[in-house]
N, C-alpha and C positions, 0 to 999 in steps of 0.2 A: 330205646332208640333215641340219637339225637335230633335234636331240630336243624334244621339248616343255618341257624343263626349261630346256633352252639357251633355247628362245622367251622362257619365262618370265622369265627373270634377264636377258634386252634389256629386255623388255617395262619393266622395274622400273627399270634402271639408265636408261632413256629418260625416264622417269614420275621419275625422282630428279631427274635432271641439268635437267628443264623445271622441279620446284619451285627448284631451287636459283634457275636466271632468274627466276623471279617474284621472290624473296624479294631480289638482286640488283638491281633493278631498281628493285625500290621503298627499297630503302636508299641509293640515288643520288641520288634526290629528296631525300629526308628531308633530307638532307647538305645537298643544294644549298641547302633553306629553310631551314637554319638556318643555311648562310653567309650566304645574300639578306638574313636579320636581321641578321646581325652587321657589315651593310657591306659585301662583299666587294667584289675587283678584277674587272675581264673574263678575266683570267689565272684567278681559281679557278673562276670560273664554267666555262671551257675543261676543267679538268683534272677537275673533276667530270663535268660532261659528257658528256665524249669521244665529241662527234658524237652522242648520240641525241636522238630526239625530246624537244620539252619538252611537260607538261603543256597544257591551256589554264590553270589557274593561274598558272605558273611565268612564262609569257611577257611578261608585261609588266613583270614586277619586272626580269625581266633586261635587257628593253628597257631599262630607266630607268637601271641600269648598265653599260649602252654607251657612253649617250650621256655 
């Protein structure tokens, strides 16, 4: 059984490790739209990315650099 302290220090390093993905998450964006200004290829678009969802903003700019 753990102690309450043990709870504690999950409890926080859980509550840490979920801000870290927010703050993660949103700096992926950020990235992507300032390649999407700068022209980018379908390739950076990829490696930014890396399979998640896109905004509903995002989506058509990238559309336009597909095609």
């Amino acid at each position: 059984m753990m102690s309450e302290e043990n709870e504690d220090d999950i409890d926080l390093n859980l509550n840490s490790n979920h801000q870290t993905t927010k703050t993660e998450d949103h700096q992926w964006i950020n990235e992507l739209r300032i390649a999407l200004e700068r022209g980018c290829d379908l390739g950076s678009i990829r490696n930014i990315g890396q399979c998640r969802p896109l905004t509903d903003d995002l989506r058509l700019p990238v559309w336009k650099v597909r095609k």
